[in-house]
C-alpha positions in Angstrom: 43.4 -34.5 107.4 41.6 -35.7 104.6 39.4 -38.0 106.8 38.9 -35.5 109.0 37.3 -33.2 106.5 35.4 -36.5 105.2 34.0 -37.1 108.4 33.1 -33.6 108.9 31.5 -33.5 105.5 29.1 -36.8 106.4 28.1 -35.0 110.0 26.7 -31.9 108.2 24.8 -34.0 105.5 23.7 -35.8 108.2 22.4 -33.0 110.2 21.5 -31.9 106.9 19.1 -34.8 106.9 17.9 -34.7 110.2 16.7 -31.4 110.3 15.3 -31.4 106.4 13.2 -34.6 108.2 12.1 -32.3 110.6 11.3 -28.9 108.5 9.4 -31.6 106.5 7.6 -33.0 109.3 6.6 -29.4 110.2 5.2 -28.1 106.7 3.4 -31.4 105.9 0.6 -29.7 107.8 -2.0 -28.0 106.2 -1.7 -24.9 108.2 1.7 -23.8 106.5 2.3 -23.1 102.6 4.7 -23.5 100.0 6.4 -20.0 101.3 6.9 -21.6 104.6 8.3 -24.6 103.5 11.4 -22.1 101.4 11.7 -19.7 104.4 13.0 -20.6 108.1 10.3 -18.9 110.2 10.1 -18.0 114.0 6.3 -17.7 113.9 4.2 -21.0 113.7 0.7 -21.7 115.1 1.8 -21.6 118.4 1.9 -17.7 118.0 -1.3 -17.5 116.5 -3.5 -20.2 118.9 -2.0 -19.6 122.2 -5.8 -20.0 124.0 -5.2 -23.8 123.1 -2.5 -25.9 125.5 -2.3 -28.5 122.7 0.8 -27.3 120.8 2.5 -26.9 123.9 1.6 -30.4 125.3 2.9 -32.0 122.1 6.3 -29.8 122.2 6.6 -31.3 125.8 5.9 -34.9 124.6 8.1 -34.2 121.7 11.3 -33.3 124.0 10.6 -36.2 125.9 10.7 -38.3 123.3 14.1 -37.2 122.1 15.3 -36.9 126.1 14.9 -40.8 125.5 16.6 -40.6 122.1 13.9 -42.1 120.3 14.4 -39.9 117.1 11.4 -41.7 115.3 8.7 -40.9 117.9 9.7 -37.8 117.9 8.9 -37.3 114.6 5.7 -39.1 114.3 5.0 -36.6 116.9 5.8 -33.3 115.0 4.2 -34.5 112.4 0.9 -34.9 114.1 1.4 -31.4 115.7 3.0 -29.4 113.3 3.6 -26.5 116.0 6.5 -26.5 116.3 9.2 -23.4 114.3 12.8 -23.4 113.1 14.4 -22.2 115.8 12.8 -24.8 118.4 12.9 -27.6 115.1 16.9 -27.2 115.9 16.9 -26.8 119.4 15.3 -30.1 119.2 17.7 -31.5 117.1 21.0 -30.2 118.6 19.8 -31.8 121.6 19.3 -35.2 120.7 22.9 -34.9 118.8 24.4 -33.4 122.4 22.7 -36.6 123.6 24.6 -38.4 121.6 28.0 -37.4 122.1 28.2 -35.0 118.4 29.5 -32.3 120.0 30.7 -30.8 116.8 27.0 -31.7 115.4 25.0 -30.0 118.3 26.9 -26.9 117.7 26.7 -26.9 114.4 22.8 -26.8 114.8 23.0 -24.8 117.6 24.5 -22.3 115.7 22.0 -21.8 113.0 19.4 -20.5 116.0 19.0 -16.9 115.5 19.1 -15.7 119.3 18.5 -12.5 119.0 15.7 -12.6 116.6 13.7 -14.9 119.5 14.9 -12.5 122.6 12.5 -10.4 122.3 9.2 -12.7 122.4 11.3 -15.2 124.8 11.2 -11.8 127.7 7.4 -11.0 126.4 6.9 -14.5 127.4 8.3 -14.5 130.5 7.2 -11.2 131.7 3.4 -11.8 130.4 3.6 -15.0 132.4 4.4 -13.4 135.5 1.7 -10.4 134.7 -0.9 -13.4 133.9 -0.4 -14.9 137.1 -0.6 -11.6 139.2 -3.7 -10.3 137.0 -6.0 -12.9 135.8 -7.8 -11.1 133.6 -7.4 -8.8 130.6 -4.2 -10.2 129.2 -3.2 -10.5 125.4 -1.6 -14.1 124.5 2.2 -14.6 125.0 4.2 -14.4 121.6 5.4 -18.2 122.2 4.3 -21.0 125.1 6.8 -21.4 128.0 7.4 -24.7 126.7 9.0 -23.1 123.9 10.9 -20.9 125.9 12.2 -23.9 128.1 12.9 -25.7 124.9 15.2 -22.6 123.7 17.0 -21.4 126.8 17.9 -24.9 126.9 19.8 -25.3 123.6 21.5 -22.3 124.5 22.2 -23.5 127.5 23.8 -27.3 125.7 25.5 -24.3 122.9 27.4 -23.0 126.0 28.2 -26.9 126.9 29.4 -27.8 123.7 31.6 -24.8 123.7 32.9 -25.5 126.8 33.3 -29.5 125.5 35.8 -28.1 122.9 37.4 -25.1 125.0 36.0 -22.7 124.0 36.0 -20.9 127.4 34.8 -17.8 126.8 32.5 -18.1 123.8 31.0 -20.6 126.1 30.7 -17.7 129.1 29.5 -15.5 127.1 26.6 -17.3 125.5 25.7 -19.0 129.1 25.3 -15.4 130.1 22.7 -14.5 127.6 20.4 -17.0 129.5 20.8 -14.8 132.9 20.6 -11.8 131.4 17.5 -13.0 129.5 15.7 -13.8 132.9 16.8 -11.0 134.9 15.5 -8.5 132.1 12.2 -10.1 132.2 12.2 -10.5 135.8 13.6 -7.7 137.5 12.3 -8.5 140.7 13.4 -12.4 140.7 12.3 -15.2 139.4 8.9 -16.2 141.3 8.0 -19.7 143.2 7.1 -22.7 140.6 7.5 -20.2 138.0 8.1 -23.1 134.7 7.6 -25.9 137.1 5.6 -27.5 134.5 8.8 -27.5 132.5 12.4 -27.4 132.3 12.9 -24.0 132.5 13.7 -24.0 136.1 16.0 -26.7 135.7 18.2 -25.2 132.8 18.2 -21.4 134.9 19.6 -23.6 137.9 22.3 -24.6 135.9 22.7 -21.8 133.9 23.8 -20.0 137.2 25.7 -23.0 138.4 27.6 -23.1 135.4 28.9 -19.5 134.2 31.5 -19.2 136.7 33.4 -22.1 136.2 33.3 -20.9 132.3 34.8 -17.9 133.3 37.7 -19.2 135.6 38.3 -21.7 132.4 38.8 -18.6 130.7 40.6 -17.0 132.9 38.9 -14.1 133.8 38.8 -14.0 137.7 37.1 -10.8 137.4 34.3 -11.7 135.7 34.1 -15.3 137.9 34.0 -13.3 140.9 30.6 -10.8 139.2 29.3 -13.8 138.2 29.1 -15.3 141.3 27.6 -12.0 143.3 25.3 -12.5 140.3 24.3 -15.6 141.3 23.7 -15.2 145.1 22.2 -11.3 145.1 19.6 -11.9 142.7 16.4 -13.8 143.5 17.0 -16.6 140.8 14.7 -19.4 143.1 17.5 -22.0 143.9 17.1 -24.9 146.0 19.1 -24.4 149.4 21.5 -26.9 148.2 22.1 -25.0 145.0 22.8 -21.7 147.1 24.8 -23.7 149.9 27.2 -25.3 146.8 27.8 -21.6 144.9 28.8 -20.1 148.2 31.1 -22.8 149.1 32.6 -22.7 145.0 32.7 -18.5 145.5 34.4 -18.5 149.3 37.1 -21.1 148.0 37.8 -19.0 144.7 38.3 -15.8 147.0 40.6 -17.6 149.3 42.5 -19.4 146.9 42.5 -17.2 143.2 45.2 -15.0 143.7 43.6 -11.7 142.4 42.0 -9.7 144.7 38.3 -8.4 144.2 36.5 -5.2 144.3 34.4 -4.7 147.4 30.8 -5.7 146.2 28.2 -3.2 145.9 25.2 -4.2 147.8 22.6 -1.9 147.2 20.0 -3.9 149.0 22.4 -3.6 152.4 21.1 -1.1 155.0 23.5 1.3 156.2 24.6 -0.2 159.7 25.2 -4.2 157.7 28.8 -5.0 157.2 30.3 -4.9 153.8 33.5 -7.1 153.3 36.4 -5.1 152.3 38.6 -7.6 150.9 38.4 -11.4 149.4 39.1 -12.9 152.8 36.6 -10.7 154.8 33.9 -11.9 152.0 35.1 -15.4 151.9 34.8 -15.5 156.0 31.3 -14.2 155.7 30.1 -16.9 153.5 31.5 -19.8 155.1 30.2 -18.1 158.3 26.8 -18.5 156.5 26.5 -21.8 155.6 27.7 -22.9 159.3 24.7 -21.2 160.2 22.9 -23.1 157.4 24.1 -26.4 159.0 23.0 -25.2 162.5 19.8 -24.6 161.3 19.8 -28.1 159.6 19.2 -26.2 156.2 21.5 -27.9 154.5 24.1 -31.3 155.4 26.9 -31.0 157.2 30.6 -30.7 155.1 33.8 -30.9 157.3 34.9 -28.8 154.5 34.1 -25.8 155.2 35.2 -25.4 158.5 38.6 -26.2 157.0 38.4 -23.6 154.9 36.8 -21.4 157.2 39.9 -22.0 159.8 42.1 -21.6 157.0 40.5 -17.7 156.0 40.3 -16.7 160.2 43.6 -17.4 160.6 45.1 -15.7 157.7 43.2 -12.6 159.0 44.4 -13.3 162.7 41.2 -13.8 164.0 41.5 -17.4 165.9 39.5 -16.2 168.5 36.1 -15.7 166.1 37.3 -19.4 164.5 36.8 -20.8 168.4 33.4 -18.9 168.9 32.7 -21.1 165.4 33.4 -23.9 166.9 31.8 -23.6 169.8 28.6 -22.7 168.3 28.1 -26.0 166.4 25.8 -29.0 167.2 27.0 -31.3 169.0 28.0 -34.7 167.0 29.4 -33.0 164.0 32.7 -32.9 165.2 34.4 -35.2 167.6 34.4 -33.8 171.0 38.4 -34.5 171.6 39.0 -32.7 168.1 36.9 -30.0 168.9 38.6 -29.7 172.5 42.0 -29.8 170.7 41.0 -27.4 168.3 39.9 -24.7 170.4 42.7 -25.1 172.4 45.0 -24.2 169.4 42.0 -21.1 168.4 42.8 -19.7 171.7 46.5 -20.1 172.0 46.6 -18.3 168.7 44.6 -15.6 170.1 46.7 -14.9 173.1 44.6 -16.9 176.0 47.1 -19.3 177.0 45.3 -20.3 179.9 42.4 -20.7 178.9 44.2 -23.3 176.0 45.9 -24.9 178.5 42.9 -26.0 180.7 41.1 -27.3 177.3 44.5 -29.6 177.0 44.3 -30.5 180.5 40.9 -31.7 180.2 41.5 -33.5 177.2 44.6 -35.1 178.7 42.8 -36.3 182.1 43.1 -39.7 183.2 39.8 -40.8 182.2 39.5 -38.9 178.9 43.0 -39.6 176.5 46.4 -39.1 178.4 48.2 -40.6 176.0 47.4 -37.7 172.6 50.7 -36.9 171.5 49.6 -33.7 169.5 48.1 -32.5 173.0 50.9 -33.3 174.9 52.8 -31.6 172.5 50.9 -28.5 172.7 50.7 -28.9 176.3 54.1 -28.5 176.7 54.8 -25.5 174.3 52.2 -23.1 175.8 53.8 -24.0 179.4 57.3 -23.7 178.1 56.6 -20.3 177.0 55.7 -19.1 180.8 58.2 -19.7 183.8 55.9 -20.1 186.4 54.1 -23.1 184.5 57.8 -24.9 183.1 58.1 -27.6 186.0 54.1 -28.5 184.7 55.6 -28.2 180.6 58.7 -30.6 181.7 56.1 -33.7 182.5 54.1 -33.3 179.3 57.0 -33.5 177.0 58.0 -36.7 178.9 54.8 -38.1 178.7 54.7 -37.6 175.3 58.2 -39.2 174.5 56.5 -42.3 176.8 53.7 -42.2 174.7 55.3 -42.2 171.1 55.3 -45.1 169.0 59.2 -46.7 168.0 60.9 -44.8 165.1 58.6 -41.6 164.6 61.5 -39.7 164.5 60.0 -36.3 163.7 57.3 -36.3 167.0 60.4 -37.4 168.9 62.0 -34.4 168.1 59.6 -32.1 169.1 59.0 -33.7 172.0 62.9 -33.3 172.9 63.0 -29.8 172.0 60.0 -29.1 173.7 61.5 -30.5 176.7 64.6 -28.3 176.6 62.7 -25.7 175.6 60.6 -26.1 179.2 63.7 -26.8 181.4 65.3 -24.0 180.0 62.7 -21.9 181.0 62.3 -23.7 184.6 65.8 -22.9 185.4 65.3 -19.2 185.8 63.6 -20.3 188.6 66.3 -21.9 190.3 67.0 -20.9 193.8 70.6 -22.3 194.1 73.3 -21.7 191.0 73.7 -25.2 191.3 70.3 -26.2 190.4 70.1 -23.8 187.6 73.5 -25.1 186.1 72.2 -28.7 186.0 68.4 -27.8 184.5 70.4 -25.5 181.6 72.5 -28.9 181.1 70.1 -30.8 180.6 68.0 -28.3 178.3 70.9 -28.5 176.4 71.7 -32.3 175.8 67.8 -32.3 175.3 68.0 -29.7 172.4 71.3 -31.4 171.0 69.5 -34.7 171.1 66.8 -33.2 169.1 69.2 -31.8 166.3 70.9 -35.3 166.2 67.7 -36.8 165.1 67.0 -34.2 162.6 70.7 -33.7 161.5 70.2 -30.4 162.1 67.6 -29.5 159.7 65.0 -28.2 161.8 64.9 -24.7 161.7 62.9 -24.4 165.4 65.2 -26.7 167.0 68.3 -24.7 165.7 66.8 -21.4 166.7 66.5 -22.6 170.6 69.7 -24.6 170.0 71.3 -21.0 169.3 69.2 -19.3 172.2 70.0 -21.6 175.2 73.9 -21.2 173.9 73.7 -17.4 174.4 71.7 -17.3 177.1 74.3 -19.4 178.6 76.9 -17.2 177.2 78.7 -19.8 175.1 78.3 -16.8 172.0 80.4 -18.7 169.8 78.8 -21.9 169.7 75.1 -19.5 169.7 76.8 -18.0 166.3 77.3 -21.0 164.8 73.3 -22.2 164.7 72.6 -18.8 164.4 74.5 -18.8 160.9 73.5 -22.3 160.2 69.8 -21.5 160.8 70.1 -18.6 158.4 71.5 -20.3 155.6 68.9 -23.3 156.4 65.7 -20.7 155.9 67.7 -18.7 153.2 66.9 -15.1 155.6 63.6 -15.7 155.2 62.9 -15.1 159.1 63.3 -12.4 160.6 63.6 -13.9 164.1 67.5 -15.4 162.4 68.8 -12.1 161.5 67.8 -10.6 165.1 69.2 -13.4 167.0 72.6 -13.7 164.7 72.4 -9.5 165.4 72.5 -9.6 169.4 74.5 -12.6 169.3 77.6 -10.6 167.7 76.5 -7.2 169.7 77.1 -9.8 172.9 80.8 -10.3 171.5 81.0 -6.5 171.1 81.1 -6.9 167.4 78.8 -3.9 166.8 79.7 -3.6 163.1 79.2 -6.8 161.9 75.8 -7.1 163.7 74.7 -3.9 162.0 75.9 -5.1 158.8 73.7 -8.5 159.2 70.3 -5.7 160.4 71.5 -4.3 156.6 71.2 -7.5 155.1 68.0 -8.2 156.2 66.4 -5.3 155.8 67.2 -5.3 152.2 65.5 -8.8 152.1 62.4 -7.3 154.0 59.2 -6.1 153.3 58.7 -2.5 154.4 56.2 -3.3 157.3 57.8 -6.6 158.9 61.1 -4.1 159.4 59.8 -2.4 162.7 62.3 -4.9 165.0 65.1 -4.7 162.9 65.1 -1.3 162.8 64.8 -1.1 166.2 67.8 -3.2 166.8 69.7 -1.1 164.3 69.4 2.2 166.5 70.3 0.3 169.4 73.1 -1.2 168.0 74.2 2.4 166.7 73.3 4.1 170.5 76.3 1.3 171.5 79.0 3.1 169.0 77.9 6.3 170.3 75.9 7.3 166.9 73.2 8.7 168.7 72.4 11.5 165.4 72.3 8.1 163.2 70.6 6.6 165.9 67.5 9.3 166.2 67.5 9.0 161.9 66.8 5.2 162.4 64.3 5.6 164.9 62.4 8.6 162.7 62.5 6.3 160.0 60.9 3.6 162.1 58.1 6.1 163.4 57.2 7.1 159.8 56.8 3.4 158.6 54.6 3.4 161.7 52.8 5.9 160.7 52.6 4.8 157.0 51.2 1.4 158.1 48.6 2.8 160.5 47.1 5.1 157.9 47.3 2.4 155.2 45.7 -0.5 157.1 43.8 1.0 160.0 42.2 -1.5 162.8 41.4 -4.2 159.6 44.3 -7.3 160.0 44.6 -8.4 163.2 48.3 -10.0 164.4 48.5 -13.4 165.4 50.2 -14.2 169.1 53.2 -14.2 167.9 53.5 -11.2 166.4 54.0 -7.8 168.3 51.4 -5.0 167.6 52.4 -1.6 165.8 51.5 0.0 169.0 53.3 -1.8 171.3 56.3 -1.1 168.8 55.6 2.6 168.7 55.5 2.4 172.3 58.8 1.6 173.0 60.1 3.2 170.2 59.1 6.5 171.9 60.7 5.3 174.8 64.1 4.4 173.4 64.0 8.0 171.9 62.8 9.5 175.0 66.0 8.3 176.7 68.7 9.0 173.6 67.2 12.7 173.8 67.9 12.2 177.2 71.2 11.2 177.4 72.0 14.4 175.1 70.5 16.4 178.0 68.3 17.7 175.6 64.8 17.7 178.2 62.6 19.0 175.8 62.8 17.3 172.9 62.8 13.9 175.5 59.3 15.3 177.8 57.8 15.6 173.7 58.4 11.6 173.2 57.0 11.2 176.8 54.1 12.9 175.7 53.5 11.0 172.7 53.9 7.8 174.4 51.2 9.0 176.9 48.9 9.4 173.9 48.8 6.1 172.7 48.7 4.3 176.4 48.9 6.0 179.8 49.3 3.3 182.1 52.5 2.1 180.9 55.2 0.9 183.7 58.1 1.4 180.6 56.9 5.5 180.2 56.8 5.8 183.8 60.3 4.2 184.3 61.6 6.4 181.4 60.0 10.0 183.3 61.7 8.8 186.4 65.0 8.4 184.3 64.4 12.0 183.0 63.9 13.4 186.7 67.3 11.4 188.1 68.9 13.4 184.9 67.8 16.7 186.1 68.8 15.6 189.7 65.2 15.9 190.8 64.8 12.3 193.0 62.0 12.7 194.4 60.5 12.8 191.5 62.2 10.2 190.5 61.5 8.1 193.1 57.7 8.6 192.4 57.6 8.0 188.8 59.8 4.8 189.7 57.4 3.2 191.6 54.7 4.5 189.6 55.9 1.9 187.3 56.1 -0.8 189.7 52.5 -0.4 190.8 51.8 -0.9 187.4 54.0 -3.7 187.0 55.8 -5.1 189.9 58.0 -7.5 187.8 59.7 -4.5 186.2 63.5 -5.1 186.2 64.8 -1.5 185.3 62.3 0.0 188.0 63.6 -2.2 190.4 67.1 -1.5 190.1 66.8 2.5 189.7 64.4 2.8 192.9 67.3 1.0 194.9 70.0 3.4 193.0 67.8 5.8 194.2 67.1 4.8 197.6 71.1 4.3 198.3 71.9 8.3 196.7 69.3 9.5 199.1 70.5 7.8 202.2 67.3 7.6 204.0 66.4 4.2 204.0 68.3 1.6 205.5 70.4 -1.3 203.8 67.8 -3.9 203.7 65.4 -1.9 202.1 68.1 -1.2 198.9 69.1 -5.1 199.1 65.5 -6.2 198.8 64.8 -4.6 195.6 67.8 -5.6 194.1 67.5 -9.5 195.0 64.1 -9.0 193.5 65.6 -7.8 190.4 68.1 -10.4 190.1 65.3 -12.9 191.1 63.3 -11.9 187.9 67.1 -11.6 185.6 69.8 -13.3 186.8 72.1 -12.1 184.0 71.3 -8.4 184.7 74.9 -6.5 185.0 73.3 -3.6 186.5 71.8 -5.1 189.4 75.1 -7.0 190.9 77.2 -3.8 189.8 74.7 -2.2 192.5 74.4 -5.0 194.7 78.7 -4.9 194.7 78.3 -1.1 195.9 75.7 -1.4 198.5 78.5 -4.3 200.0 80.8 -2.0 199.3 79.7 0.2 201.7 78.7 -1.9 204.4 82.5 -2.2 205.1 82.5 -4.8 206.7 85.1 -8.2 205.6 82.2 -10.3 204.5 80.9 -7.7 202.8 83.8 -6.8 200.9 84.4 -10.5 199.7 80.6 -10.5 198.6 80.9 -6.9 197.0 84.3 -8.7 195.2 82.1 -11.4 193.9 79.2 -9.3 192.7 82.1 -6.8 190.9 83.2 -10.0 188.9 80.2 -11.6 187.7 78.8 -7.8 186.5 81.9 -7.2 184.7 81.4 -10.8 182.8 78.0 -10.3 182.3 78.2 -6.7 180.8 81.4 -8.0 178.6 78.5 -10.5 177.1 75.7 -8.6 177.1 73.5 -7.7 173.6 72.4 -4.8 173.0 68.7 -6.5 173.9 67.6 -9.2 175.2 68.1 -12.5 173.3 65.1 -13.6 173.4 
């Protein structure tokens, strides 16, 4: 300690020393007395001769000369001149000890500037300059030379330094800040072109602006980061495009990554019709938006960075599809063509245009192009997977990717394998024989069981399909087992776990337990990601019979709704895989639509119908359900209408299919083939649909005929298994 405060005492006398050097160097002129000499002044001939340049010159050789650290030229020099004051005496001084590394020195010195006695004359200065260079004539002299001003904004520039240098975050902030506020006082309408190009004012402003924001996020104080940075870009402070690029980029990662969300910004110079952002990712999205455009323009050099962040912010907000319009808009040769082909393909699988993704990835994957990129494959594969019709085409990319692998990458290998069962899964609903079908589920399963072995059954995707094909396959208890393995795996963090685990146990008729598990994660749930498991709830109560608890659950589910539509509006767009609060209203309206229906009570049912129409009219589920509501009341005619209302609107509509042929057979007036068609089509489309061969057996049935009967027989059975293990809704 004591050779600490040894030290410390040297470094002052030191300073000391210096600076008396100076003070002397100053008075030894014969313009200043033996009163100057006692008293620290801010006036020296520089006020009082500002027609002649020469005291300004030698203050600009003079801080050359100590740029360079040659202390005694620098004072063979102010003692020729003799122009310059105290204040700019230290801001000498406390430069050349920055220079030096005495930190502790420089702010020492720094310190014993008297800002605010030289704000006043340093904003005279800089406003008279601008008014002198806009009005050549009839001007009074400036209270100090802009030399002197550059000189002074840059020591309190290096004070803010040295704070920061000893962590002193705020103090720092705050006397960087007196620079800009300095500036923007005198120059209310921005600082103008080569305004102190002669000097270093222009330089020290630049980093003035540059610097208060990261002195503000050392201090911790997001809030005032965030100002500081609107400060910077709004006002007209004549930064290089480099300068401007480099503070967006800082600002737009801050927003996306500080965790404290900004006020909207207040941007007075906006017209009326210009957007505003309304959060930190909408404004962080607009400025990385703006220096793409920079780099289109060739304003500035290309950084890969910011398209990362950029890709990052769009899809947080859900809008891949703007992220691909990006993309596509820059120059050719910044990106690599395959990456760019792979990236928009993922940009518009996110955004819901499969096909459109899956042609990029067919390009990309051509013969002549790269047929062996795994990642492409990979994707490929999942986006075919996911649609019936394009499974057989999903099957040969996973196995092309599995040829294409490299020995012992376990993790693509699993993928790939999952993938593949995922695809063959999907290819065997379009099995025309049972036989066919059996063997493509078998081998969807040993590929997804091949996929767990690898992983040891600590992939949460591969567990969830694991559990899927099982019940699909009605094998509930082995579906239960990943189902509960996958949940304690994520810890209920997914909501897709609980559903599944739900409608696994409704299949097994254990209605209780599955509601209890919709309990469990709804009190793990954020208020607006419980839509589908409230939904299940109610349907799992309509299957005890609860239909008074099951029209609460429902009204509880509409106000969320209704809560979430007020609170967020049209701003956050969903991602693909997420369903939309109006498709979920939709069918919510629906479901209540036919519990009030199955209470006979037609009003309050034609009211949901009503509300449904509201939000979409050409709907194939609200015309099924007003054709349910007609069979009720015994009107089938209507019913028959309404039915294939639906079916013009969507001819793949199970339901529809299967109450036009009920329909049809209660009538009596069209003939057998007619019923059996659009029940085969139903069964074509959902082979595990108990309603359609309970109808199928009765339309044998009736035939009466021997074949018939055995075929009716056969239909009876596999209804009765199928509704014994069917969930409450569909598993997937």
């Amino acid at each position: 300690m004591r050779s600490k405060h040894r030290i410390g005492r040297r470094r002052k006398v030191e300073i000391r020393r210096k600076f008396g050097k100076i003070m002397k160097c100053l008075c030894s002129g014969k313009q200043f007395g033996a009163v100057d000499e006692m008293v620290p002044s801010s006036e020296s001939l520089t006020t009082k001769d500002r027609s002649d340049s020469g005291c300004s010159s030698k203050a600009s050789e003079v801080g050359k000369k100590l740029d360079t650290g040659n202390i005694e030229e620098a004072e063979s020099s102010l003692r020729e001149s003799g122009c310059l004051n105290y204040e700019e005496a230290r801001a000498l001084l406390g430069r050349y000890e920055y220079q030096k590394g005495n930190i502790e020195a420089a702010l020492h010195v720094f310190e014993g500037i008297d800002i605010a006695a030289v704000t006043p004359k340093i904003k005279i200065t800089l406003a008279k300059r601008e008014h002198r260079k806009r009005h050549s004539q009839n001007f009074a002299p400036p209270p100090m030379s802009i030399h002197a001003v550059s000189l002074l904004l840059e020591a309190i520039f290096l004070k803010a330094k040295s704070l920061q240098g000893l962590g002193r975050f705020k103090e720092a902030a705050q006397s960087c800040n007196v620079i800009l506020d300095i500036v923007e006082s005198s120059l209310p309408e921005g600082l103008p072109e080569n305004f102190g190009g002669d000097c270093k004012l222009q330089e020290t402003l630049n980093k003035a602006v540059e610097l208060l924001p990261e002195l503000w996020k050392l201090a911790d104080s997001p809030h005032e980061a965030i100002l500081s940075y609107r400060q910077a870009l709004l006002l007209n402070w004549n930064l290089d495009a480099v300068t401007t690029a480099k503070i967006q980029k800082e600002f737009a990662i801050f927003l996306l990554y500080c965790g404290s969300e900004a006020s909207p910004p207040n941007l007075r110079s906006q017209m009326g019709s210009s957007f505003v952002p309304r959060n930190n990712i909408e404004e962080a999205i607009l400025l990385l938006m703006i220096l793409l455009r920079k780099v289109t323009l060739k304003r500035i050099e290309w950084d890969p960075s910011i398209l990362d962040h950029l890709s990052f912010a769009l899809s947080v907000a859900g809008d891949l599809r703007a992220l691909a319009n990006q993309l596509e808009e820059l120059l050719p040769g910044l990106i690599d063509w395959k990456e760019r082909y792979s990236t928009l393909a993922f940009c518009y699988y996110g955004a819901g245009e499969d096909l459109v993704a899956l042609n990029l990835l067919r390009k990309l994957l051509s013969r002549n192009v790269d047929p062996k990129c795994v990642p492409a494959l990979l994707m490929a594969s999942k986006i075919c997977g996911e649609n019936p019709d394009l499974a057989e085409e999903g099957t040969s990319f996973a196995c092309r990717a599995l040829e294409s692998l490299d020995v012992g990458c376990n993790q693509l290998e699993s993928t790939a394998r999952c993938l593949l069962g995922v695809s063959l899964s999907a290819h065997s609903k379009l099995a025309v024989s049972d036989s066919e079908k059996v063997t493509r589920q078998s081998e969807a399963a040993q590929s997804l069981e091949t996929a767990g072995r690898i992983t040891r059954m600590s992939d949460p995707n591969i567990l969830y399909h694991l559990s899927l094909e099982n019940a699909e396959q009605r094998k509930l208890d082995t579906a239960v087992r990943y189902a509960k393995r996958l949940l304690k795996l994520e810890a209920g963090s997914n909501i897709k776990g609980w559903l599944l685990l739900a409608r696994i146990l409704s299949a097994q008729k254990r209605f209780m337990e599955a509601e209890t598990v919709i309990n469990a994660a709804l009190d793990q749930t954020g208020k607006w990601d419980q839509g589908e498991l409230l939904q299940t709830k109610a349907k799992l109560q309509i299957a005890q019979g609860r239909l008074k608890g099951a029209i609460e659950t429902y009204t509880q589910l509409l106000a969320v709704l209704h809560i979430q539509r007020k609170s967020f509006g049209s701003g956050k767009k969903l991602l693909k895989s997420s369903r939309t609060a109006k498709s979920l209203e939709l069918e919510v309206w629906h479901d209540l639509a036919s519990v009030y229906i199955s209470l006979l009570q037609w009003h309050d049912a034609e009211i949901c119908l009503s509300k449904s129409k509201a939000i979409c009219s050409y709907s194939a589920s609200r015309c099924y359900t007003t054709g349910v509501l007609y069979e009720a009341k015994c009107l089938y005619k209507e019913a028959l209408r309404a039915f294939g209302a639906a079916l013009e609107i969507d001819p793949t509509h199970v339901p529809s299919l299967i109450s036009t042929a009920v329909i049809l057979r209660e009538l009596g007036s069209q003939s057998y083939p007619a019923v059996r068609s659009f029940l085969m089509n139903a069964l074509r489309l959902d082979r595990m649909n108990h309603s359609a061969w309970y109808n199928l057996g009765l339309l044998y049935k009736a035939m009466s005929t021997t074949s018939a009967s055995q075929e009716a027989a056969e239909c009876f059975a596999a209804a009765a298994f199928l509704e014994e293990s069917a969930p409450v809704e569909p598993f997937r």
